[in-house]
N, C-alpha and C positions, 0 to 999 in steps of 0.2 A: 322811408324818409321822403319827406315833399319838401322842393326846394321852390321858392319864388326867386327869379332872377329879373331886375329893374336894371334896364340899361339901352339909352337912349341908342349904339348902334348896332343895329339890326344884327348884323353880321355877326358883331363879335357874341351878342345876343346868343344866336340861336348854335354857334361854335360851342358855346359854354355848356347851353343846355343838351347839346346834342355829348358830348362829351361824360357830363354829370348823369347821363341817363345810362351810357355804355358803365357807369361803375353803379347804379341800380337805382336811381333816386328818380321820382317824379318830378319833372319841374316842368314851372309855368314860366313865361318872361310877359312884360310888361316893357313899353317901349318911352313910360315916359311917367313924369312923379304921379299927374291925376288918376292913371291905369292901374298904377303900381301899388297905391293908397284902395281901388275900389279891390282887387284883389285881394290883398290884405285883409283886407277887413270882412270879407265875404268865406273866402278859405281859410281852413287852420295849416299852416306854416308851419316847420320844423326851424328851416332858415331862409332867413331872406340876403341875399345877396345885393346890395344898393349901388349904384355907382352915385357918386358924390354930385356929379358936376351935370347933373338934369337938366336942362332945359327946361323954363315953367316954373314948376313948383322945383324949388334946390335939394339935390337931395339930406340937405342939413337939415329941412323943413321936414321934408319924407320921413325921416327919421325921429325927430322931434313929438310928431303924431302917430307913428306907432308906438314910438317905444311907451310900456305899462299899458296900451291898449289892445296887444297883441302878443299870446303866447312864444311866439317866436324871438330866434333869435337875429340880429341883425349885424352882417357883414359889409365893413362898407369900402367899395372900392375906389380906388379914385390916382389918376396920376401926379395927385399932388402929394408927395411927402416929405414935405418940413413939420417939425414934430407939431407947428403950430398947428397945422391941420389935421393932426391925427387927433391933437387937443381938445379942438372945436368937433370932429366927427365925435369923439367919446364922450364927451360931453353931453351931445342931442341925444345920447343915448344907445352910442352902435355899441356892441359887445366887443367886436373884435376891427380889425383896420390892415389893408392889402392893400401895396401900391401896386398901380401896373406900370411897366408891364410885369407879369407873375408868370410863376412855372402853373403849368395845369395840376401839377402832383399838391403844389402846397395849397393852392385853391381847395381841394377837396378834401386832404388834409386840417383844413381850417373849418371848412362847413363838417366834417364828422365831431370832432371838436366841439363846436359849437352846439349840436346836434345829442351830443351824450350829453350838455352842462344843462339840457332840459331835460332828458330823460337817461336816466341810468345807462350805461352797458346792460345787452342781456346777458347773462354771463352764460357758458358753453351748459347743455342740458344732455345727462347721459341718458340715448336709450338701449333696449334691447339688440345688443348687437353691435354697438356704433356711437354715435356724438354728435349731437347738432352746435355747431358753433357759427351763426351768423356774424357774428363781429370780424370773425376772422373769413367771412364768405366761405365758412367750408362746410361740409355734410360727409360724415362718414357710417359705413352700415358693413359691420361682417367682412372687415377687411378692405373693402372698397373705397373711395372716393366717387362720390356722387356730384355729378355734372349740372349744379342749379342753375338753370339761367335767373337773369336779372330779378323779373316778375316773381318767380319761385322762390328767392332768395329774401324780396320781399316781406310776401306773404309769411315765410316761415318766420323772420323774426318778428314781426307784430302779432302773430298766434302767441310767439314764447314770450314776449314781454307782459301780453296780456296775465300770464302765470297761471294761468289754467280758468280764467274765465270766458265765456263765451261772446267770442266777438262777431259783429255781424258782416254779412257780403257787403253791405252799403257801408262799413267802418272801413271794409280793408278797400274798396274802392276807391274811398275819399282818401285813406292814408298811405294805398300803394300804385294810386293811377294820374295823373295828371287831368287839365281840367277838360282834355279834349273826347274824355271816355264816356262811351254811353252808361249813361246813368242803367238803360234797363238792358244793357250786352249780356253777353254771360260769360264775360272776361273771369271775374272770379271764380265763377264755377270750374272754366275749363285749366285755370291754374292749378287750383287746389287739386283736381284731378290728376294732373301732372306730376307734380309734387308727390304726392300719396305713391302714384307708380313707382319712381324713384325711388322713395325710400321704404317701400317695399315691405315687407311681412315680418312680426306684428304689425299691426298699425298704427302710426304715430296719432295721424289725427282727425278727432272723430267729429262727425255732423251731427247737431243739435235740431230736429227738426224745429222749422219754422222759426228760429233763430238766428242760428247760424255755424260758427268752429270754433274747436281747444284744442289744446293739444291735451 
């Protein structure tokens, strides 16, 4: 999942995304409506996280021009909550509405949420041995519990959502890395590697020469 987080203080910025990243989610921040808008429109978003009260462009405006112009969905923050402003955010077009201050659990809570009302649940896939259930961050093989980290946990549900069509290194890059990754690293590569070790013999997931993975 790729999160964009707009919110003009730095701090609380990079708190959020440092946070949203320890539970697996790529995100970008944007420090202000013009950044937050060229972002947007440049990357595919899962959810955008908005804080209301921008500086510049408001982010009742922020919102107004994404929304129908961007796949994503749009959370919008803001420590005003009189319903009349929950009103006016819904209205421009946010999906959903979080005053601060907030707990970090329902923050994320709310972008999964948001994040399934664009794309399905993958629902848990059995294999040889074992169970892959990304939703519920867990992997299990021949009795075991398998130790995914974040990136790993990733990768594996964007192979299973795909449902067995061939996804490319440069898909799962854009849709499990944020915007700081080398484009030509071999980040993907040494994940899927990872992964595959993990969950171990058979094999779950196979490489498509010159293409890319399925499961």
């Amino acid at each position: 999942m790729r999160v964009l987080v707009i919110e003009d203080d730095g701090e609380l910025a990079e708190a959020i995304a440092a946070g949203l990243r320890l539970e697996g989610m790529a995100v970008d921040t944007a420090l202000d409506g013009d950044s937050g808008l060229e972002h947007a429109m440049v990357n595919d978003y899962d959810v955008i996280a908005l804080d209301r009260d921008l500086p510049g462009i408001h982010g009742d405006d922020v919102c107004a021009k994404l929304a129908g112009a961007v796949r994503a969905r749009i959370l919008m923050l803001t420590a005003a909550g009189t319903i009349d402003d929950r009103v006016t955010g819904l209205d421009r077009g946010a999906d959903d509405y979080l005053s601060k201050p907030f707990a970090f659990a329902e923050l994320v809570a709310r972008i999964r949420a948001l994040a399934r009302r664009s794309h399905p649940a993958v629902p848990p896939v059995l294999i040889t041995g074992g169970m892959l259930d990304p939703g519920r961050r867990q992997a299990t093989r021949y009795g075991k519990s398998l130790e995914l980290g974040p990136k790993e946990l990733a990768v594996l549900e964007l192979l299973m959502a795909a449902g067995g069509r061939v996804v490319s290194a440069e898909e799962l890059l854009e849709r499990g890395w944020d915007e700081m990754a080398d484009p030509f690293s071999t980040a993907v590569k040494v994940t899927v590697s990872r992964l595959r070790r993990k969950l171990g013999e058979p094999p779950v997931i196979e490489t498509v020469a010159q293409a890319g993975y399925r499961i």
